[in-house]
C-alpha positions in Angstrom: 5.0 14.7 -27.5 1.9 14.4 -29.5 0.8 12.0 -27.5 0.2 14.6 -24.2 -2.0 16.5 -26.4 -4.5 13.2 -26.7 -4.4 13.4 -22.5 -6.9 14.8 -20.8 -6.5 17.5 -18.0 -6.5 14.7 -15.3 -4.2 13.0 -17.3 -1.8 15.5 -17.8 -2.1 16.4 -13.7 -1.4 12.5 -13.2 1.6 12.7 -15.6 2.9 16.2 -14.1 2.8 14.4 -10.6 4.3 11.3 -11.7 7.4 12.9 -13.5 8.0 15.1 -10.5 7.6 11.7 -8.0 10.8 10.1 -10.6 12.7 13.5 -10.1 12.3 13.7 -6.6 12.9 10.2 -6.3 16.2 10.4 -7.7 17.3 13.4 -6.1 16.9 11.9 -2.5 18.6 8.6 -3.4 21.5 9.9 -5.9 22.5 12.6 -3.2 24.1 9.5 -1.2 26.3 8.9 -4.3 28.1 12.0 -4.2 28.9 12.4 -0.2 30.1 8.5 -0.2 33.9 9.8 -0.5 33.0 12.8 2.0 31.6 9.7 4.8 34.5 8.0 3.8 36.8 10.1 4.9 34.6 12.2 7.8 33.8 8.9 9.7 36.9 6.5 8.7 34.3 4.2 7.1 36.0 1.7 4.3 34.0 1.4 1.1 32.5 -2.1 1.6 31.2 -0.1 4.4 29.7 2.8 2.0 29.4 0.0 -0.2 26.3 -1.2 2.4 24.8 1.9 2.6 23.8 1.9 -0.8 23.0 -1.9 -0.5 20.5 -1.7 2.2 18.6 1.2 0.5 18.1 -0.9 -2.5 17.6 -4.3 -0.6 14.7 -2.3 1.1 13.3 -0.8 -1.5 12.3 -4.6 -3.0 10.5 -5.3 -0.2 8.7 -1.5 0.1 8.6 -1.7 -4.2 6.2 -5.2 -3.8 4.4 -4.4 -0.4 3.4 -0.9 -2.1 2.5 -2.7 -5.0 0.0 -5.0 -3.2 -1.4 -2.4 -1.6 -2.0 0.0 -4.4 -4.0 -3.3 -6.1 -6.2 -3.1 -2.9 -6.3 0.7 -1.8 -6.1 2.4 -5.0 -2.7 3.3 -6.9 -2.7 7.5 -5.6 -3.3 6.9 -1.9 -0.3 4.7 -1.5 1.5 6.9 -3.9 0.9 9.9 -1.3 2.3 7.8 1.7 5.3 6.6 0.2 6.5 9.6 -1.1 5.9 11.1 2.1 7.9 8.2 4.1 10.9 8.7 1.9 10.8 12.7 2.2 10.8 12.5 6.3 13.5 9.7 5.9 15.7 11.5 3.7 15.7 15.1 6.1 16.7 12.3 9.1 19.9 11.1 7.2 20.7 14.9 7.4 21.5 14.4 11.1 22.7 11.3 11.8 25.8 10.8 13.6 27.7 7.2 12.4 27.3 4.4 10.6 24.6 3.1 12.3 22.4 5.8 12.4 22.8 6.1 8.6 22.3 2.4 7.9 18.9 2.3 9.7 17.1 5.5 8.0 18.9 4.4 4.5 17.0 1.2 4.6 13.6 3.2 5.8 14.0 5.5 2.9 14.4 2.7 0.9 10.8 1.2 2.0 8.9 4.5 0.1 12.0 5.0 -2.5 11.1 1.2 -4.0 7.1 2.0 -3.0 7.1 5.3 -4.9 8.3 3.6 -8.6 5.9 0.8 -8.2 2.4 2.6 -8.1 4.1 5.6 -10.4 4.7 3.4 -13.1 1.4 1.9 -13.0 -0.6 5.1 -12.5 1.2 6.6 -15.2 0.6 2.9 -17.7 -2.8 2.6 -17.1 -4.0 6.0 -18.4 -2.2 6.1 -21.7 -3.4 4.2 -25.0 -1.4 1.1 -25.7 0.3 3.1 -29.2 2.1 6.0 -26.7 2.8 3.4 -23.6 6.4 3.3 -24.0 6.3 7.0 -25.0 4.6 8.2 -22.3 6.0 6.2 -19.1 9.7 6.6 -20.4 9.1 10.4 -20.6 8.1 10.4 -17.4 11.1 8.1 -15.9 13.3 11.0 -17.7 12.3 13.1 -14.2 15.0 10.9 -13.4 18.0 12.3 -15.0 16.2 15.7 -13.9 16.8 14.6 -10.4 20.1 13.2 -10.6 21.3 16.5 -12.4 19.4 18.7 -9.5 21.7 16.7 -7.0 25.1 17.3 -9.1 24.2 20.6 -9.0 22.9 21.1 -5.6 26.1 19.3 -4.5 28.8 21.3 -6.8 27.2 24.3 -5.5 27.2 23.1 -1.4 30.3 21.9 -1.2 32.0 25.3 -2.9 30.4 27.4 -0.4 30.0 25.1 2.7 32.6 23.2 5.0 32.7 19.5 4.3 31.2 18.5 7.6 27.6 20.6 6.8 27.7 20.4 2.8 26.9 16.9 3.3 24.3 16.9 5.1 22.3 20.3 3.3 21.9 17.9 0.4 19.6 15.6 2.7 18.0 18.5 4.4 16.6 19.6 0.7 14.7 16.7 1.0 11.8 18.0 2.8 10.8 19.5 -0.3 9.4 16.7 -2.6 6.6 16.4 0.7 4.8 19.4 -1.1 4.2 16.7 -4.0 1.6 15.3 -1.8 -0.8 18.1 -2.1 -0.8 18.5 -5.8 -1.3 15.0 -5.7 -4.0 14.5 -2.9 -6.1 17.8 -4.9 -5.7 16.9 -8.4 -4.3 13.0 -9.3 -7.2 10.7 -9.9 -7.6 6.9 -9.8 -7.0 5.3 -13.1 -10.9 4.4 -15.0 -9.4 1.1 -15.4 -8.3 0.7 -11.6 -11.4 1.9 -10.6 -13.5 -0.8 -13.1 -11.7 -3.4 -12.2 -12.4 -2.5 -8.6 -15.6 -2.9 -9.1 -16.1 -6.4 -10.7 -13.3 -7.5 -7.8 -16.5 -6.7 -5.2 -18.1 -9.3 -7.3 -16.0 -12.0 -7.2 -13.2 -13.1 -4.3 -10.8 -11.4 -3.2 -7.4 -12.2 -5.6 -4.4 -13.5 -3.6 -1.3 -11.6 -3.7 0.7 -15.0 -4.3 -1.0 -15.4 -7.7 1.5 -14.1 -9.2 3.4 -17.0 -8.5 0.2 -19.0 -9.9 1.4 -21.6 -13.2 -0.2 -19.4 -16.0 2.2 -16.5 -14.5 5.0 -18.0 -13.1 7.3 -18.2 -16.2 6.5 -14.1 -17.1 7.1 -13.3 -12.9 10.7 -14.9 -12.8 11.5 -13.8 -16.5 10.5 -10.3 -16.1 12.4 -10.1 -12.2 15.7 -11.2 -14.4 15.1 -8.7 -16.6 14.9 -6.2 -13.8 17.7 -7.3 -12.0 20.1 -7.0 -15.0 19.5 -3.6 -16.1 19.8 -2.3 -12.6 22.4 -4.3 -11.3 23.9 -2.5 -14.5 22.7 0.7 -13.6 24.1 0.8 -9.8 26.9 -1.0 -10.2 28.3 2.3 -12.8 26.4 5.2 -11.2 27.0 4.5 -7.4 30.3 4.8 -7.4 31.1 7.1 -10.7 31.7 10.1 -7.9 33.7 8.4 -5.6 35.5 6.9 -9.2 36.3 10.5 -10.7 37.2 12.2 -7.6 39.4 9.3 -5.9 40.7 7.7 -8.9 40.6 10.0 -11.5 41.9 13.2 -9.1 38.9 15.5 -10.1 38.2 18.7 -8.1 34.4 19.2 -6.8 33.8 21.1 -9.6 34.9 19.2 -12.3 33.5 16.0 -11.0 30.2 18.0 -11.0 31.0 18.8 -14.9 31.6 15.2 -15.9 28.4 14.0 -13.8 26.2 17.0 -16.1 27.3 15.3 -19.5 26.5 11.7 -17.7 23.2 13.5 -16.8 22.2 14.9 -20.2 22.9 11.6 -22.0 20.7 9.9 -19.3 17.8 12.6 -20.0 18.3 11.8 -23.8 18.8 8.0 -23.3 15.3 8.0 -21.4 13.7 9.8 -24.1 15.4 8.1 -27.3 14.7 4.7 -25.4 11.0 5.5 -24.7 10.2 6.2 -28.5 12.4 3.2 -29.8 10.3 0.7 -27.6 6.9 2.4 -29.4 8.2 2.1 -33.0 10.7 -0.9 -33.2 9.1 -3.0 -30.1 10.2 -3.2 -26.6 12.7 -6.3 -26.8 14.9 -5.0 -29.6 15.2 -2.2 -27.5 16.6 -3.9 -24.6 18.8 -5.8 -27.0 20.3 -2.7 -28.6 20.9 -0.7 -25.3 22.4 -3.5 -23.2 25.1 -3.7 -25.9 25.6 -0.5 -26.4 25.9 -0.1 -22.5 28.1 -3.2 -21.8 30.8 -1.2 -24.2 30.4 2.1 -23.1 31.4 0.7 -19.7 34.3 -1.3 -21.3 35.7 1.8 -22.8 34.6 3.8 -19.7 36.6 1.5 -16.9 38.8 -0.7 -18.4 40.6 1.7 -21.6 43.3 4.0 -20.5 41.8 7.1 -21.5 42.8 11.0 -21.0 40.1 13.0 -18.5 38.9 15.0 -22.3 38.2 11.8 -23.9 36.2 10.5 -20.3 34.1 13.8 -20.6 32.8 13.3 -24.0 32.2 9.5 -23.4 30.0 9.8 -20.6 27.5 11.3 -23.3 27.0 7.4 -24.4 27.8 5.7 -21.3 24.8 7.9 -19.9 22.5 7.6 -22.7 22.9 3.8 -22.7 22.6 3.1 -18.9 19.8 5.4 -18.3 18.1 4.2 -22.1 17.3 0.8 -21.6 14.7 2.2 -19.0 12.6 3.8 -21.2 10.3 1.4 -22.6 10.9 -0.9 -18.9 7.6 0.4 -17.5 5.5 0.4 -20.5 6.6 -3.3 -20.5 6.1 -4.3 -16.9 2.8 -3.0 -17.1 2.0 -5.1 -20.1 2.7 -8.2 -19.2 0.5 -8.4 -16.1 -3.5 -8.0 -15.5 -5.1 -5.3 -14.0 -5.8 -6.6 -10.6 -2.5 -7.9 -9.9 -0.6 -5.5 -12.3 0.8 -3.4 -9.3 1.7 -6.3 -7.5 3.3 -8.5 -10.2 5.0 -4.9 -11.7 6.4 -4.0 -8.1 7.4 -8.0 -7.8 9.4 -7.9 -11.0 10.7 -4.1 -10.6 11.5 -4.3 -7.1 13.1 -8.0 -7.1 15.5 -7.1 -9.7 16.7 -3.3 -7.4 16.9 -5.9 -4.4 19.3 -8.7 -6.3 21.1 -5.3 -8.1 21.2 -4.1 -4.6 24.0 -5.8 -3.7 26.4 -4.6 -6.7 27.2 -1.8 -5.0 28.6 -3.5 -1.7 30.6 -6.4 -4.5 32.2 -3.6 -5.8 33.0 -1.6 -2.9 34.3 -5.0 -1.4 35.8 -6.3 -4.6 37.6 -2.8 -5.1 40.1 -3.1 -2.5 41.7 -5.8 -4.4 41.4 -4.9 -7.8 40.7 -1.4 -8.1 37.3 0.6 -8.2 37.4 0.8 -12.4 37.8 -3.2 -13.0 35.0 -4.1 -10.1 32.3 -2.0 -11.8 33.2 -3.0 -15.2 33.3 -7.3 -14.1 29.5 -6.4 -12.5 28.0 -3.9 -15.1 29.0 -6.0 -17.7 28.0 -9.6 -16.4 24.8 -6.9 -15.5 23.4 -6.9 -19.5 25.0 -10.2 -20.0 21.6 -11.2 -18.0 19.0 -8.6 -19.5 20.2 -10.0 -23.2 19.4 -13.8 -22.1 16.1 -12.5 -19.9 15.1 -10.7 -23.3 15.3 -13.3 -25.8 12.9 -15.9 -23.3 10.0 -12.8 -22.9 7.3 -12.1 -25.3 6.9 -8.8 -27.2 3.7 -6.8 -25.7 3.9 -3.6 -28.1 0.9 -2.2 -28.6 -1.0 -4.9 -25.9 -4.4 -3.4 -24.8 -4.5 -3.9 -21.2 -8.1 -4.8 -20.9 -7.2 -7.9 -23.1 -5.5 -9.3 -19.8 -7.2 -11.7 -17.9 -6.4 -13.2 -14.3 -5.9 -16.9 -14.0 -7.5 -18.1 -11.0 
């Protein structure tokens, strides 16, 4: 963490307020994940069903991850940050009291408009205030909040649904998300515009304004569809295992509330520790390798994980790995993303790549749900997670390596 010692006090504010926007983040979407068997059998819902719920979060989330994006190139990357973290706190406390499907369905794909919004202009607030050396360091710490969140939901749910009838536990864990709203005023008081944002805004009042399509332009084409590949792979990974790894160890595996809760934690922790291990790999060894090595290592965990018969001990100390891996091959992801575009369309081009990749790994979840009923829910997520990294290794292999790129070496094509 020597790097956080280089920051100064606005940049440690902006990296205190991005960490807590990934933690909340997560703990308003991975709530869903642990209720899906409790809507299943409440509402007499089938899982392609629940399978769509977490689909249409994701699917809106693209669209809110690249509109966010533009904006924040236009408006400034902490104003948009403020509104989309509100939108996805007010949607989250609605889910709390819906009453079927439908109701559900619409506020899930709301929330997913700020959820995708709130990585976009994070990640880039976060990349643009850090020297090109720590980049990986210090945006992978900060998508460790994370695994923070995730293990604030298994815990908020382990503890609601032991003390609370089914009908209301559910729904407290949506309720708690009028909280993260408070982020908002830390932010608005003591998060400032990135100095290289704010440069570039003013040479763009000297020249015209830059289309949002130019990403699409021919000196960026190749890096926009290469780097939305990459993104699609390690999350179509990612939800594929961790959407339905509740509904897996409680329906499948017979685990009680409580010990599906202590199976999650070790998930957790290795996702905390993957985040962290990833971050500092993509500094010292380069940022391809390091998607190399962890979508191996994540295509076999999730072998061994859902396709090897193995004893509910030998589960518990293998979702260390599976976690670590899964969660891992994010850590040096928005260091990267930030790298490979320039400065007036990095937001847009970031929240393109980022947010394209959620919106095609948005419909894992529903293939699996879907796919399950045939085949079982342990052989769906393994066909999906694993033809998941199959795509970030060939993505990988066709991008450049960007470690230790200065961002003010980018230039715009017009």
């Amino acid at each position: 963490m020597g790097w956080f010692g280089e920051l100064s006090p606005s940049g440690k504010r902006t990296f205190y307020a991005s960490f807590l926007g990934w933690t909340i983040d997560a703990l308003d979407y991975m709530v869903f994940t642990f209720v899906i068997s409790t809507l299943v059998t409440l509402w007499g819902i089938d899982r392609g069903q629940a399978g769509l719920l977490g689909t249409v979060t994701l699917l809106f989330s693209a669209i809110g991850g690249w509109g966010a994006g533009i904006l924040a190139d236009r408006y400034g990357r902490v104003r948009i940050l403020q509104i989309t973290i509100l939108w996805f706190s007010v949607c989250t406390v609605g889910i709390g009291f819906t009453q079927n499907f439908e109701q559900i369905f619409i506020l899930r794909a709301l929330q997913g408009l700020g959820f995708g919004g709130e990585w976009a202009v994070g990640s880039v607030l976060m990349g643009e205030i850090i020297k090109s050396q720590h980049r990986a360091r210090a945006v992978g710490t900060v998508q460790s909040g994370w695994a923070v969140g995730w293990g604030i939901a298994a815990l908020l749910y382990t503890i609601a649904f032991s003390v609370l009838p089914e009908e209301w536990a559910w729904r407290s864990l949506f309720w708690v998300g009028v909280l993260p709203a408070l982020l908002v005023l830390y932010i608005r008081k003591h998060v400032p515009e990135p100095e290289i944002f704010e440069q570039g805004r003013q040479q763009k009042q000297e020249r015209p304004k830059v289309s949002p399509w130019l990403i699409f332009s021919p000196a960026l084409l190749k890096t926009t569809l290469l780097s939305a590949l990459l993104c699609t792979g390690i999350q179509g990974g990612y939800y594929a295992v961790t959407t339905w790894l509740p509904t897996y160890l409680k329906v499948e595996r017979h685990l009680s509330v409580l010990n599906t809760g202590g199976y999650l934690l070790v998930i957790i922790v290795g996702s905390f520790c993957g985040y962290i291990a990833g971050a500092h790999m993509a500094d010292r060894l380069g940022r391809r390798i390091n998607f190399i090595i962890y979508s191996v290592l994540s295509g076999v965990c999730v072998y061994f994980y859902t396709q090897v018969p193995l004893t509910d001990s030998q589960m518990l100390f293998l979702g260390f790995p599976l976690g670590f891996a899964a969660s891992g091959i994010f850590g040096g992801l928005g260091a990267y993303l930030t790298e490979l575009f320039p400065s007036e369309i990095r937001a847009n081009g970031q929240g393109f790549a980022y947010n394209f990749g959620r919106g095609i790994g948005a419909l894992f979840p529903s293939l699996v749900g879907y796919l399950s009923n045939s085949m079982g829910l342990a052989m769906a997520i393994g066909i999906f997670a694993g033809g998941a990294y199959a795509v970030v290794l060939v993505a990988t292999l066709l991008l450049p390596e960007t470690r230790g790129r200065e961002l003010s070496s980018l230039r715009t094509a017009n």
